[in-house]
C-alpha positions as CSV (number, residue, x, y, z in Angstrom):
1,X,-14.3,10.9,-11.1
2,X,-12.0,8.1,-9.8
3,X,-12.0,6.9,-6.4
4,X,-9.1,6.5,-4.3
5,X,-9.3,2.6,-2.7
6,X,-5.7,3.0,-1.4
7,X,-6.3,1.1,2.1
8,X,-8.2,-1.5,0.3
9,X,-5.6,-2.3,-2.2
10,X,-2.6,-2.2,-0.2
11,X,-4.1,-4.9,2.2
12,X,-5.2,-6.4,-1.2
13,X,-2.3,-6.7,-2.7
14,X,0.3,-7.6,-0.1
15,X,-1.6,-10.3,1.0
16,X,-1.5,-11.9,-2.5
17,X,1.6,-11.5,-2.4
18,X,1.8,-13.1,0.9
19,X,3.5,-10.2,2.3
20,X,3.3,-9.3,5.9
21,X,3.1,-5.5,7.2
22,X,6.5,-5.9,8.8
23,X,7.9,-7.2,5.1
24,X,6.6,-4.2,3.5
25,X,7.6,-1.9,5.8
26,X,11.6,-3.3,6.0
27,X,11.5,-3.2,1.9
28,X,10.3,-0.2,2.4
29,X,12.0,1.3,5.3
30,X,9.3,2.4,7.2
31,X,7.4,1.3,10.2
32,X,5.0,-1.9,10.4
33,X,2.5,0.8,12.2
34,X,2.6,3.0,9.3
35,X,1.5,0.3,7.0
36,X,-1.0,-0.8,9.6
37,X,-2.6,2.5,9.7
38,X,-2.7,3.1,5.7
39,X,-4.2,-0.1,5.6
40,X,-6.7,1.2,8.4
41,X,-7.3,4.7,6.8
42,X,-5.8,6.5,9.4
43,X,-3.1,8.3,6.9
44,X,-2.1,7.3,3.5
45,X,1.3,7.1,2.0
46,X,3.2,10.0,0.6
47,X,2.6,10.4,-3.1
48,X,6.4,9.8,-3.9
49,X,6.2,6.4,-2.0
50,X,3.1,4.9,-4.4
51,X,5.5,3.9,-7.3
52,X,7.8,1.8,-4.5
53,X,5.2,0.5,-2.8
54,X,2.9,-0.5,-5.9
55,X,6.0,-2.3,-7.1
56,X,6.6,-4.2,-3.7
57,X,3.4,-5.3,-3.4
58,X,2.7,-6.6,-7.5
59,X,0.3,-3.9,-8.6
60,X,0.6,-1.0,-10.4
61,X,0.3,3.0,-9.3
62,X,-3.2,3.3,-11.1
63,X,-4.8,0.0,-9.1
64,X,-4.8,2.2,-6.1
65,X,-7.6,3.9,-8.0
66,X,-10.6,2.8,-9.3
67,X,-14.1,4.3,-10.7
């Protein structure tokens, strides 16, 4: 069965990318919080929003998942 590291990788990734919360959220019009709290495991983002986000941040749709 595959994990789901969501949280992990989004902070992960966007700050390889050297991406700040605010950055991600402008490209993709939503709210610095919201990425602060996905990144906190409050919530996590809608299913439709993975493929956008993955591609904002350099990763891929299945590196939100692991083992």
């Amino acid at each position: 069965m595959r994990k789901v590291i969501v949280s992990q990788k989004i902070k992960e990734f966007r700050t390889r990318e050297r991406l700040t919360q605010a950055q991600v959220a402008e490209l993709l019009d939503i709210s610095a919080q919201a990425i602060s709290k996905w990144e906190r495991e409050e919530c996590y983002p809608d299913i439709t929003l993975l493929p956008i986000l993955a591609d904002t941040i350099g990763c891929k749709v299945d590196d939100f998942f692991g083992e």
